[in-house]
C-alpha positions as CSV (number, residue, x, y, z in Angstrom):
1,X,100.6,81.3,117.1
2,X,97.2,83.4,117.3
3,X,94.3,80.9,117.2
4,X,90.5,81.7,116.6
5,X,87.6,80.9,118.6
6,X,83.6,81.2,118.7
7,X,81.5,82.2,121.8
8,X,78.6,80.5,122.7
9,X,76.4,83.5,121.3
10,X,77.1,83.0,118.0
11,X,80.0,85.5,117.5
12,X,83.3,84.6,116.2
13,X,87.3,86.4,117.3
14,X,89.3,85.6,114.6
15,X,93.0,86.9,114.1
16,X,92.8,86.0,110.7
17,X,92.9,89.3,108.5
18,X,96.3,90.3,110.9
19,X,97.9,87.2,110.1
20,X,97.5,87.4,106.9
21,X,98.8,91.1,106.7
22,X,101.7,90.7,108.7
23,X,103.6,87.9,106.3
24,X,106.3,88.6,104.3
25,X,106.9,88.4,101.2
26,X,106.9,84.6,100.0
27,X,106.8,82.4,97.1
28,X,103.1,81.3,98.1
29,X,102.0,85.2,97.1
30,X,103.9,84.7,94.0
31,X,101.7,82.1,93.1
32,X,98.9,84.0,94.3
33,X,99.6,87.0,91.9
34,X,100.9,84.5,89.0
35,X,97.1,81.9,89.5
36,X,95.4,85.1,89.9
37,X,97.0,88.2,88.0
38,X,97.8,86.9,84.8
39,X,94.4,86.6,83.0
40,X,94.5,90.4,82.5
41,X,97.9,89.7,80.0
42,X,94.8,87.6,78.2
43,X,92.6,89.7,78.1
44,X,94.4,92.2,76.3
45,X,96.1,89.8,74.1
46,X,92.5,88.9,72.9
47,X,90.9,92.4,72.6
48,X,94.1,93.6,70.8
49,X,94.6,90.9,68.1
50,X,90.0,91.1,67.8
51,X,91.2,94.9,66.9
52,X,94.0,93.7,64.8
53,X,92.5,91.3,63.0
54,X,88.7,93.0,61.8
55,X,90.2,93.6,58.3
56,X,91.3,90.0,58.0
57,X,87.8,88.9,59.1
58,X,86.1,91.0,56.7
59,X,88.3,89.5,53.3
60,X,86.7,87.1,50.9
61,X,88.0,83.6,52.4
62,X,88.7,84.4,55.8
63,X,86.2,81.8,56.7
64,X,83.5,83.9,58.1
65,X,81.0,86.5,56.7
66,X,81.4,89.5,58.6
67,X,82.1,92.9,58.0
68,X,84.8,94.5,59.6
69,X,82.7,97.3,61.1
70,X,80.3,94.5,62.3
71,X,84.1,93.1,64.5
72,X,84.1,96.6,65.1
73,X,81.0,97.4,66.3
74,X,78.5,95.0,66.8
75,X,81.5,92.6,68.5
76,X,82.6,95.4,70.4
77,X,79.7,96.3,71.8
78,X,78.9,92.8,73.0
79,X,82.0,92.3,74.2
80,X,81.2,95.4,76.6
81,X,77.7,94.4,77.6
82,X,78.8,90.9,78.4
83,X,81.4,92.5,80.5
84,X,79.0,94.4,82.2
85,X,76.5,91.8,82.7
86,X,79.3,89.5,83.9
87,X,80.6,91.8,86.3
88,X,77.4,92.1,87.9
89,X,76.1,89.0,88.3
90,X,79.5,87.0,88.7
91,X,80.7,90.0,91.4
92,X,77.4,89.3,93.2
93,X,77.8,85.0,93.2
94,X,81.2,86.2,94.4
95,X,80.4,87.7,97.6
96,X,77.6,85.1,98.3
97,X,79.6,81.7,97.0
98,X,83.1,82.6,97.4
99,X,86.2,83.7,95.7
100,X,88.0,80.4,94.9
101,X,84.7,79.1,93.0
102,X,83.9,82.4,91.0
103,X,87.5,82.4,89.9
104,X,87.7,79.1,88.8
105,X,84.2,79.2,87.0
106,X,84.5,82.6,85.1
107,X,87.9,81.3,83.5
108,X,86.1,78.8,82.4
109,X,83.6,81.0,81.1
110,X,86.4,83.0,79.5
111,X,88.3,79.9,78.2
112,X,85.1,78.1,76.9
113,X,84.1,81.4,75.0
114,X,86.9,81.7,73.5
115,X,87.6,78.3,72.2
116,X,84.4,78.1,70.6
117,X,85.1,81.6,68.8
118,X,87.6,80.2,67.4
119,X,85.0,78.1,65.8
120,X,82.8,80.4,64.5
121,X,81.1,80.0,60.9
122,X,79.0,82.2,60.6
123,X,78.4,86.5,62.1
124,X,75.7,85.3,64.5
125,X,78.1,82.6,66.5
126,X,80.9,85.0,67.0
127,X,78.4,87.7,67.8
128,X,77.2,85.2,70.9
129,X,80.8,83.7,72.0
130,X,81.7,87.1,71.7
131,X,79.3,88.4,74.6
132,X,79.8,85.0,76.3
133,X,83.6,86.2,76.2
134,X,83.2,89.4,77.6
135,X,80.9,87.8,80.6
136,X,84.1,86.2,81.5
137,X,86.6,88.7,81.6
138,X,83.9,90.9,83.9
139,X,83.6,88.5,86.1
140,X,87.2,88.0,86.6
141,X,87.6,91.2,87.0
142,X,84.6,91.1,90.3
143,X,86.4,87.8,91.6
144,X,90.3,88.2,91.0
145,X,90.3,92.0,92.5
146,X,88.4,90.8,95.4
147,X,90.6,87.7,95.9
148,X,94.1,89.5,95.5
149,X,93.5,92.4,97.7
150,X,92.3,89.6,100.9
151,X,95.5,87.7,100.4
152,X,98.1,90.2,100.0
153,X,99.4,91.7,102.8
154,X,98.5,95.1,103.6
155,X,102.2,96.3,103.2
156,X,101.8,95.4,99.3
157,X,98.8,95.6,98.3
158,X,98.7,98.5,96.3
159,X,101.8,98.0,94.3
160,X,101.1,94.2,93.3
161,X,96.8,95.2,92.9
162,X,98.6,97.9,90.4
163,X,100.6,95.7,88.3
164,X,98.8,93.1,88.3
165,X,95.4,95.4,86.4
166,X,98.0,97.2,84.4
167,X,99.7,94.1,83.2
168,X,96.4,93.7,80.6
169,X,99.1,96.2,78.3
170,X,101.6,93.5,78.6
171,X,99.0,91.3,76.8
172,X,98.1,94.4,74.5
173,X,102.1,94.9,73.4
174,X,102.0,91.3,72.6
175,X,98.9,91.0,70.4
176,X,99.8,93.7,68.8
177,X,102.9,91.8,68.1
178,X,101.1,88.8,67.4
179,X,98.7,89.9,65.2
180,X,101.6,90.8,62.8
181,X,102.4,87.4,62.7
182,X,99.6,84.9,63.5
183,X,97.7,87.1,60.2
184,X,100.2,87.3,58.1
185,X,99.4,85.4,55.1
186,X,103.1,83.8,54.5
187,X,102.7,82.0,57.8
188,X,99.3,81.1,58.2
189,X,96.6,80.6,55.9
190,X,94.1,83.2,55.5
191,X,91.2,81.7,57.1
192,X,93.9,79.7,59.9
193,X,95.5,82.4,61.4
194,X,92.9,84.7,63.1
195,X,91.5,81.1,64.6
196,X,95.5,80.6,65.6
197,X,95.1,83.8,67.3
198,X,92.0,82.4,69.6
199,X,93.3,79.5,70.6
200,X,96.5,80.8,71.6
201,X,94.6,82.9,74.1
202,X,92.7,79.5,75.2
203,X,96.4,77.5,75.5
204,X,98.0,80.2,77.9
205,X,94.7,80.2,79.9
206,X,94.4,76.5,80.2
207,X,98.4,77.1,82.2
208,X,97.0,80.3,84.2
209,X,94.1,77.5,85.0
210,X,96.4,74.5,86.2
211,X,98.3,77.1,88.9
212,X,94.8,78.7,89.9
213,X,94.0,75.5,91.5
214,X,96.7,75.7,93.8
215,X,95.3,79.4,95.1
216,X,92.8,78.9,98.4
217,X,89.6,80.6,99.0
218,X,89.6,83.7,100.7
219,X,90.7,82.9,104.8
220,X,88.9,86.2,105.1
221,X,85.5,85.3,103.3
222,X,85.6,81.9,105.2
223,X,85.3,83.4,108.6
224,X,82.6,85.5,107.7
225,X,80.7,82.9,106.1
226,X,81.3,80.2,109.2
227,X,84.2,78.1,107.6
228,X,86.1,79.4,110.7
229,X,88.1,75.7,110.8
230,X,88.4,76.1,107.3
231,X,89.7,79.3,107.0
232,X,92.3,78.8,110.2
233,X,93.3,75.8,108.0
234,X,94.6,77.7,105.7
235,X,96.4,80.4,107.6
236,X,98.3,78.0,110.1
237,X,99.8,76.6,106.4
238,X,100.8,79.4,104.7
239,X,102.4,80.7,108.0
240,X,104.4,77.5,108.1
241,X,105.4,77.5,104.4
242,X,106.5,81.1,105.1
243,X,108.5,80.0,108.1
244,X,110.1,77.4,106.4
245,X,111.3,79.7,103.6
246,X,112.3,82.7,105.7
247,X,114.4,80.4,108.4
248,X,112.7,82.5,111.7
249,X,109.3,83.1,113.4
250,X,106.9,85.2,112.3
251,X,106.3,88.2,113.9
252,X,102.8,88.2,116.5
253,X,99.9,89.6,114.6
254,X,97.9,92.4,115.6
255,X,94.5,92.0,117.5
256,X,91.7,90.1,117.1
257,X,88.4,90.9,115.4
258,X,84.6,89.9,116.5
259,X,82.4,89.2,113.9
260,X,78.8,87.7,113.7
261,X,78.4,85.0,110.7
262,X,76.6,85.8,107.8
263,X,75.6,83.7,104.6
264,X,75.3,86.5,102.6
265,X,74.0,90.2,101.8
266,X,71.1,91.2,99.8
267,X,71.3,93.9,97.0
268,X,69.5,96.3,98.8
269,X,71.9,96.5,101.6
270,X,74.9,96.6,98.8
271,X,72.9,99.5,97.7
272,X,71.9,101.0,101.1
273,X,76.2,100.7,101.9
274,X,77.6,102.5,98.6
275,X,75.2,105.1,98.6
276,X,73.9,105.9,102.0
277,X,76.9,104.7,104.2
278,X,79.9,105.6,102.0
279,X,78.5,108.0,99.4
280,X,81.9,110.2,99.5
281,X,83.4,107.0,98.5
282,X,80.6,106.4,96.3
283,X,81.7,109.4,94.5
284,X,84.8,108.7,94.0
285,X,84.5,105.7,92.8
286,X,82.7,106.9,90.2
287,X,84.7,109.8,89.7
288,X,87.9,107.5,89.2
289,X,85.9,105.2,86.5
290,X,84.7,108.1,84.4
291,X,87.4,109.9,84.6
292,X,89.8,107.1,83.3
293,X,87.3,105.7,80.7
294,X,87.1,108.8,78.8
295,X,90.6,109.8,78.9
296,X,91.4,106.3,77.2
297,X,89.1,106.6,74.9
298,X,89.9,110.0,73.6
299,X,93.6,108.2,72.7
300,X,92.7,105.1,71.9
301,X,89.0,105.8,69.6
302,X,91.1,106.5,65.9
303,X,94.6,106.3,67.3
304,X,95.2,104.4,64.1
305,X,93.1,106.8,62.1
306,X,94.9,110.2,63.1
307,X,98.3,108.5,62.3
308,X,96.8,107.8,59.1
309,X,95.1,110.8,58.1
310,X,97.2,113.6,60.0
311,X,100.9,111.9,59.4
312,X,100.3,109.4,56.3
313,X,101.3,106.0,58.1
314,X,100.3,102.6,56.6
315,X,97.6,101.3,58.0
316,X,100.1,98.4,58.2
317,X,102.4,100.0,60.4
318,X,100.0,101.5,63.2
319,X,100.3,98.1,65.3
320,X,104.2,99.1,66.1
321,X,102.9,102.2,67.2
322,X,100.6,100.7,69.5
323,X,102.9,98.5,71.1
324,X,105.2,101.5,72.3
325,X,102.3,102.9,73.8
326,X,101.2,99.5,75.5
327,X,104.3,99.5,76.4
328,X,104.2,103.0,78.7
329,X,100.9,101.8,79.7
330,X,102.4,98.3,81.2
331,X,105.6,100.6,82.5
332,X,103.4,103.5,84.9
333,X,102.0,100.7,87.3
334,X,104.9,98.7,87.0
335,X,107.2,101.9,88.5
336,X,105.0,103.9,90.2
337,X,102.3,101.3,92.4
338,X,105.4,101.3,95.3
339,X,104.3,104.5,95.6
340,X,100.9,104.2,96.3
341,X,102.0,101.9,99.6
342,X,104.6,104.5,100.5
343,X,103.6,108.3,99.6
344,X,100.2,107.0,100.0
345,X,96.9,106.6,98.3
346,X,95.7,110.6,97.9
347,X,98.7,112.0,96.6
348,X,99.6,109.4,94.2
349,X,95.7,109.0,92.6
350,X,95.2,112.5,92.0
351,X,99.0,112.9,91.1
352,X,98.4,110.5,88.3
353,X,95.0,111.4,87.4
354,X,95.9,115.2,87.6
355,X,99.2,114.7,85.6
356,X,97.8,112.3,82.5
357,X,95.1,114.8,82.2
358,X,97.1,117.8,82.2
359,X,99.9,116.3,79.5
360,X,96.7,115.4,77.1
361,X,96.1,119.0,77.4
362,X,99.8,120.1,76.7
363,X,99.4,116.9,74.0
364,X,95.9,118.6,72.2
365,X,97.7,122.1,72.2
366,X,100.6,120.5,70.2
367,X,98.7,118.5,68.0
368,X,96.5,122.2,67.0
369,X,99.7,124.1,66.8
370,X,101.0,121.4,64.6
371,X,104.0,121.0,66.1
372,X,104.2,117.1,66.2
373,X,105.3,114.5,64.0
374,X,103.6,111.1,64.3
375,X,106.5,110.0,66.7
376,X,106.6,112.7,68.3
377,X,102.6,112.7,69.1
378,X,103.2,109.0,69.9
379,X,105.6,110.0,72.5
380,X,103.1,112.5,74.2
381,X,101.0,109.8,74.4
382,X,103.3,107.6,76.4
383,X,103.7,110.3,78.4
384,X,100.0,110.8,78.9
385,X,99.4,106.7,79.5
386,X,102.3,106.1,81.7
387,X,100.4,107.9,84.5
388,X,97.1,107.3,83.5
389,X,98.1,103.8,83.4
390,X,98.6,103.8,87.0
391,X,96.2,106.1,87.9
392,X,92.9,103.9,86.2
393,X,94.8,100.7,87.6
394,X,94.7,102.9,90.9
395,X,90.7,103.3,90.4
396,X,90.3,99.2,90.4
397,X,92.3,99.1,93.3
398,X,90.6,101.8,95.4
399,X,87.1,100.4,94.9
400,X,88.4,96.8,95.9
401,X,89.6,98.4,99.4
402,X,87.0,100.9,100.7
403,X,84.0,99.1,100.9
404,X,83.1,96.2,103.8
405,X,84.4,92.9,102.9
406,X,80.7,91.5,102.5
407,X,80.4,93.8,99.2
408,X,83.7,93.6,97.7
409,X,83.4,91.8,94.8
410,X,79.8,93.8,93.8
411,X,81.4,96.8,94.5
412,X,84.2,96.2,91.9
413,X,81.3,94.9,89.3
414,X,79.4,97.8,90.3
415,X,81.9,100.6,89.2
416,X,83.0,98.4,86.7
417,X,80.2,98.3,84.7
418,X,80.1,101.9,85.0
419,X,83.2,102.5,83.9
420,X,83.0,100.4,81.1
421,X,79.7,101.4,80.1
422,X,80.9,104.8,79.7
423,X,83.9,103.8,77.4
424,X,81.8,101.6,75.6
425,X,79.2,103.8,75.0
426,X,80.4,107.4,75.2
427,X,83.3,106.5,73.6
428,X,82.0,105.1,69.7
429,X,79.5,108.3,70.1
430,X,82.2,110.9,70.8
431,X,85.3,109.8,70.6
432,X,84.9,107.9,67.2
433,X,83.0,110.4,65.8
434,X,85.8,113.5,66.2
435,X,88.9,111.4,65.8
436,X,87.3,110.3,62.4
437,X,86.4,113.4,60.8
438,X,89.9,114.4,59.7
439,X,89.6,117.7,60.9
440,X,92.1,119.2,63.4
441,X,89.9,120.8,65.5
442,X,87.9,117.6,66.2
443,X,90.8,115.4,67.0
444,X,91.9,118.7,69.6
445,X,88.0,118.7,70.7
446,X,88.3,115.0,71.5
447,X,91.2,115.3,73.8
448,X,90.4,118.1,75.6
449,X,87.3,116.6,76.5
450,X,89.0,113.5,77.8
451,X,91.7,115.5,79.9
452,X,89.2,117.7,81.3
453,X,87.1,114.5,82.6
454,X,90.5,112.9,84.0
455,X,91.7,116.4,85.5
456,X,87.8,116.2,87.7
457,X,88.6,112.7,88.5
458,X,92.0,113.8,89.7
459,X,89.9,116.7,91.6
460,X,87.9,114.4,93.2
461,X,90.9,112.4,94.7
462,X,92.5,115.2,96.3
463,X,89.6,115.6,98.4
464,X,88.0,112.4,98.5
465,X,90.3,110.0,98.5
466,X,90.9,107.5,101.4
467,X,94.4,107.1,103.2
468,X,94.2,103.2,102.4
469,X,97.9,102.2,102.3
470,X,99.5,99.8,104.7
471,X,96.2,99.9,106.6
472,X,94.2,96.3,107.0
473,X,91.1,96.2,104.7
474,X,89.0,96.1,108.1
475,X,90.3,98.7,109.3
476,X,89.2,101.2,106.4
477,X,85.6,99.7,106.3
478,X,84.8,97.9,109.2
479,X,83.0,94.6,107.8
480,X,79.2,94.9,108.4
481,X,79.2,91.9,110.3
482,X,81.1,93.4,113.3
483,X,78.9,95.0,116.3
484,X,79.1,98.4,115.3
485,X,79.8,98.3,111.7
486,X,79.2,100.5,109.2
487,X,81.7,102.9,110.3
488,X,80.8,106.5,109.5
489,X,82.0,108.1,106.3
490,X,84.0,110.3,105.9
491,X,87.0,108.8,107.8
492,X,88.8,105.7,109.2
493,X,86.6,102.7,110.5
494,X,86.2,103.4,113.8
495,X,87.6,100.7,116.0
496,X,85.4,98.3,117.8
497,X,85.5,96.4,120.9
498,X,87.4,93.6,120.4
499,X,87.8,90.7,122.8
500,X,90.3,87.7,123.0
């Protein structure tokens, strides 16, 4: 078995990252993906039933003053800017502290938040638990991306990185569910039920919370970071428990790597890697965020609205409609990430970005024309979502992957925040705006506009994309701390002298 050692001068040869990539498939990554994946099914439980339940809030005994366009809107929004802020500043303690202690500490965040909006009495607590929420969920998604893509092996990462984002539809289909129950006023009681709804979220979070001990802190961030012992630790267990369960040896992991330790990297020299090192990769990470953000929010800004107005459903009734379309959402990752680790990374990100934004095109043309019926234009959309889906699951999953190791978990927070900024603000400004209006024209306006975006981001891909798949995250961006490092953009890291 490949051991690690340090040199007197400070430097450290680790074959860490290769064992790590070359294990099998194992019950250990299963509870990896289950301690670390599931919080995105919470996260869009919650959002979906807050979107469900805005009328309820808004009736006379619901228990809180509030408006629904105050849920709406004022909620909304700081529910987005906590998720920025938490992105940021949790994605930055993330590289500097750790993964294991981020991830632990923003579900708290999360669960805390939640529980006490449960509580709320009055417009100005949920308002505050509200943000506090939203700080949570960013920062998961800074810490979780980070800590999934260092522990699964090369070989899978971009199929189980893929579910694992897109599975936040799996909790959308079953809020939307939910909601029909938990608020219906036969079951619950009118100012019980949307409470119900929170602490649901906070029970299924306490069990995603008792497995997430179990998971270990990045092997990857310890070597970097001087927990060398630590990190070897680790490694030499999950390779037995592997061995155990597969009956044979594991095969002999690729060559070392030499790294210098460092404690951690300042924001200028984040800054000074995404835009001066990498700016190709810069751009597409942007690019990818946009792209997807505006496409979702030209469906889903007045989905419920245009069934309404253009095809006379109940307002009732929309939340089945939502949960088929949740439901292609959760189903384009779920068939389509092997594909990312097998076709490869460039075809299948612009396929998907190129495909979901030219179906919203054929969809917008349809819709003018008038030659959909609202099942019909709910099938479109399930069409468009099912690659889109996988495509803006895709965008998480590039950004995790094509920066050094020392910036990970800013660089997810980074683009993250940008790409939810731009839903959360372009989108009620827009989107909102023309899906509202009534008028044809608008609602074909409003999806054009969102195809066209996706269609760039798709164009961007095809030229800009990395080959990432089945390659070992130090090899596409050499970590800063190895002699040599950055690599030069615009291709493969280079390979550096490595020594045994």
């Amino acid at each position: 078995m490949a051991q690690d050692g340090r040199s007197p001068d400070g430097t450290l040869t680790t074959r860490v990252p290769a064992r790590l990539d070359r294990l099998p498939w194992s019950r250990w990554h299963w509870m990896v993906v289950i301690g670390l994946g599931t919080v995105w099914i919470l996260d869009g439980l919650e959002v979906t039933i807050v979107g469900n339940m805005a009328a309820r809030l808004s009736e006379e005994g619901s228990g809180l003053a509030i408006s629904s366009a105050q849920v709406t809107g004022v909620a909304a929004a700081l529910y987005v800017a906590g998720a920025c802020t938490g992105a940021l500043l949790f994605g930055w303690l993330t590289d500097r502290y750790g993964r294991k202690k981020l991830f632990l500490i923003t579900l708290a965040v999360y669960l805390g938040a939640t529980a006490l909006t449960a509580l709320s009495y009055s417009s100005w607590w949920f308002f505050v638990f509200r943000f506090l929420t939203g700080m949570g969920i960013g920062g998961e998604y800074a810490a979780i991306n980070s800590a999934v893509d260092e522990l699964i092996p090369s070989k899978y990462r971009g199929r189980v990185d893929l579910i694992i984002n897109g599975s936040f539809w799996l909790g959308a289909l079953g809020g939307s569910l939910l909601s029909v129950v938990l608020l219906d006023t036969d079951v619950l009681p009118r100012d019980v039920g949307w409470r119900v709804s929170f602490g649901l979220g906070v029970v299924l979070g306490l069990g995603v919370l008792l497995v997430r001990r179990h998971v270990p802190e990045s092997p990857r961030w310890m070597f970097l970071h001087g927990r060398a012992e630590e990190a070897e630790r680790i490694v030499a267990d999950v390779e037995r428990q592997v061995e155990r369960e597969t009956g044979g040896p594991l095969p002999e992991p690729a060559g070392p790597i030499t790294v210098k330790r460092r404690h951690s990297v300042g924001f200028g020299q984040i800054a000074r890697t995404l835009v001066r090192t990498y700016p190709r990769r810069a751009v597409l990470g942007f690019a990818l965020f946009v792209g997807q953000a505006f496409l979702y929010n030209a469906v889903t800004f007045g989905f419920g609205a245009i069934l309404a107005t253009f095809y006379d459903v109940p307002s009732g009734s929309t939340g089945y409609f939502f949960a088929v379309i949740a439901l292609g959402n959760f189903l384009g990752p779920l068939l389509l990430g092997h594909l990312f680790d097998t076709w490869g990374r460039r075809p299948m990100i612009a396929g998907t970005y190129l495909l979901s934004g030219g179906l919203l095109f054929a969809t917008a043309w349809l819709f003018g024309r008038g030659h959909l019926t609202a099942t019909t234009l709910t099938a479109c959309w399930c069409a468009v979502l099912f690659f889109a889906s996988a495509g803006a699951s895709s965008a998480y999953l590039t950004v995790s992957e094509i920066f050094p190791m020392e910036t990970r978990a800013m660089a997810i927070a980074f683009f993250y925040a940008v790409g939810t900024a731009a839903g959360g603000v372009s989108g009620p400004l827009i989107f909102a705006g023309l899906t509202g209006s009534g008028a044809v024209a608008d609602t074909v306006l409003a999806f054009c506009l969102g195809a066209a975006v996706m269609v760039a981001g798709g164009l961007v891909a095809l030229f800009l994309a990395v080959p990432a798949e089945r390659r070992s995250l130090e090899d596409i961006a050499t970590p800063l701390s190895v002699h040599g490092s950055p690599a030069a953009d615009g291709g493969a890291a280079r390979a550096v002298p490595l020594r045994n």
